[in-house]
N, C-alpha and C positions, 0 to 999 in steps of 0.2 A: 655166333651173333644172332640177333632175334630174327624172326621170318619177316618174308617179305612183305606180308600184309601188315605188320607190324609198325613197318619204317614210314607209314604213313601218319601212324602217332605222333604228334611233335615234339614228345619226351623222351620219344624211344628214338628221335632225329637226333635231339640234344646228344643223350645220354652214348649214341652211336661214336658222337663229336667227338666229344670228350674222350672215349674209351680212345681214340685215334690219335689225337692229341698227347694221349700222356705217352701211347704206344712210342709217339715219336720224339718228345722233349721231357718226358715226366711229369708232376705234377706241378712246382713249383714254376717253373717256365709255362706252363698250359695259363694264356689266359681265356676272359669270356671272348673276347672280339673273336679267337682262333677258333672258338668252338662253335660260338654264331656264324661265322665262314662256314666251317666245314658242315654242320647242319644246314646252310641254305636257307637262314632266316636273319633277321634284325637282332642286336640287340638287346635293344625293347621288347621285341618277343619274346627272348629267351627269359629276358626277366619276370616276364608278365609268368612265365610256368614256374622256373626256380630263380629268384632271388638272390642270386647270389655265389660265388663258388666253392661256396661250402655245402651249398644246399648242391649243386650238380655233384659233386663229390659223393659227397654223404648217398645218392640216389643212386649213383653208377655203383657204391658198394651195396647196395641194397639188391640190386637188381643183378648183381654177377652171383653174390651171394645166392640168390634165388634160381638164378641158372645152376649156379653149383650142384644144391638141394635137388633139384630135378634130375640133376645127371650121376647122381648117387642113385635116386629113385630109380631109374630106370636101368640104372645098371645091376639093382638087389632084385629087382623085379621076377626076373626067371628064377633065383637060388633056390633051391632043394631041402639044402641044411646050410649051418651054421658057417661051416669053411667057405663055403662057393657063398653066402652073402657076404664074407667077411674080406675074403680077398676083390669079390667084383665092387666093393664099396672103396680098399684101397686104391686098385687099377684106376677106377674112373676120377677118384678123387684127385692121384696124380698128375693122372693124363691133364686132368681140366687144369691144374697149376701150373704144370707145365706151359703149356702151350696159351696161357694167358698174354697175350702183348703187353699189357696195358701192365700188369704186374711184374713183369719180366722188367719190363725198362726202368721201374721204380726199382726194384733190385741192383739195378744193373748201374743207375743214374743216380738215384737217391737212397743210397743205403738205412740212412741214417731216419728215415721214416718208418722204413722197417723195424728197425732194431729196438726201440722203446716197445712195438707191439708181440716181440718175440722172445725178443730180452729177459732178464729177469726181474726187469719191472714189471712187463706186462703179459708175460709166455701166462701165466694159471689164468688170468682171464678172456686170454684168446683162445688155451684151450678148451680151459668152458666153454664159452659161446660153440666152439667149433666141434666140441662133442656133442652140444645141442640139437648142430645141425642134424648129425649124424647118427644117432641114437634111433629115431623113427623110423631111420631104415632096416636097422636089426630086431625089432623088437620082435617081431614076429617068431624070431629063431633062438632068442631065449627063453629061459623060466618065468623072469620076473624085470618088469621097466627098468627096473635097479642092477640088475645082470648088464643089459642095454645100454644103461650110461655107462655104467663100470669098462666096460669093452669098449663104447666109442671112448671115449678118454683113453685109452691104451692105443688104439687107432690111428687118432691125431697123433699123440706123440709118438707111434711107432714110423709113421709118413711123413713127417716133419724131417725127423730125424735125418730117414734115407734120401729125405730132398735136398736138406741139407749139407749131408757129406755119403754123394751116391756113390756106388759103386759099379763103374761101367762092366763090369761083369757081371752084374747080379741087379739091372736098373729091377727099381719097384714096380714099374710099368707093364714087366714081364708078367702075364700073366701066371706060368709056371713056378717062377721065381717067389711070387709071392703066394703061391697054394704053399708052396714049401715053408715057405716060412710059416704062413700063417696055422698050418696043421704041424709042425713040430714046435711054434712058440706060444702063439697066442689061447688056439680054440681050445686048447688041455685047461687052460685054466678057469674056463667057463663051462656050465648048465645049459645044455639047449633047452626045448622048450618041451618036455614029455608030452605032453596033449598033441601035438605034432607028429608025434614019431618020428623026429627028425633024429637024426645023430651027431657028433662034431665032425665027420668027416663022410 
């Protein structure tokens, strides 16, 4: 959740609401009144920032999104080479999905929201966007930006996957678990970045 100096914002109040809200009913039952309550304002205030519940929506994913992004960043941040960015970009990326409320309960409550965006209507355009995310965290440990996408796109779909149908022996979360995987599956099939002298492993 955002820091404390933050929640003086009244969009990072709002947006706090909302995340809480859906945490608890989903998104379809969340209305504004609930979320004007639970921020501690009117309304009419709430309106006067976002407009609408499409607009509060649209914002809390922008802004989890961007939490995400962050917490990719600072989890590639110490890497050395290629493995140990590849794996601390899966770790952190699970971890954050994991333990999201607000998306857990939409899973959990509203499948059916999900599934259009994962599905196979919309799975190559979510994971676009989400190798998008994910790409500027590797680049550094590859050859070329296009190594970069190439591998985040493997990425996503390789942590989808195991989020999907885990394995309580082998969770992705493990940091262990996933060096293994990722230096017997992933990094052989990519070019670190020579100017580096990094390695795959």
């Amino acid at each position: 959740m955002p820091e404390p100096g933050e929640r003086q914002d009244p969009i990072a109040r709002i947006l706090d609401a909302a995340h809480d809200c859906i945490a608890r009913v989903g998104v379809s039952k969340t209305t504004l009144d609930d979320v004007a309550r639970d921020a501690g304002c009117s309304r009419a205030t709430l309106y006067r920032h976002l407009p609408g519940k499409a607009e509060v929506v649209a914002r809390l994913v922008e802004r989890e999104a961007n939490r995400l992004d962050a917490a990719l960043g600072a989890a590639a941040a110490d890497a050395t080479d290629l493995a140990s960015a590849v794996s601390a970009v899966i770790v952190a990326g699970a971890e954050f999905l994991l333990d999201h409320a607000a998306l857990d309960a939409v899973m959990a409550i509203e499948p059916s929201l999900v599934h259009p965006v994962l599905g196979l209507g919309g799975a190559d355009e979510f994971t676009r966007r989400a190798a998008a995310l994910v790409a500027p965290h590797l680049a550094s440990h590859t050859a070329t930006p296009r190594e970069a996408e190439r591998l985040a796109d493997l990425i996503v779909r390789v942590t989808l996957s195991h989020l999907q149908t885990p394995d309580p022996q082998r969770p992705i979360t493990d940091p262990q678990v996933t060096r293994n995987l990722v230096e017997t599956f992933i990094v052989p099939g990519f070019v670190p970045d020579p100017a580096s002298g990094r390695t795959p492993s």
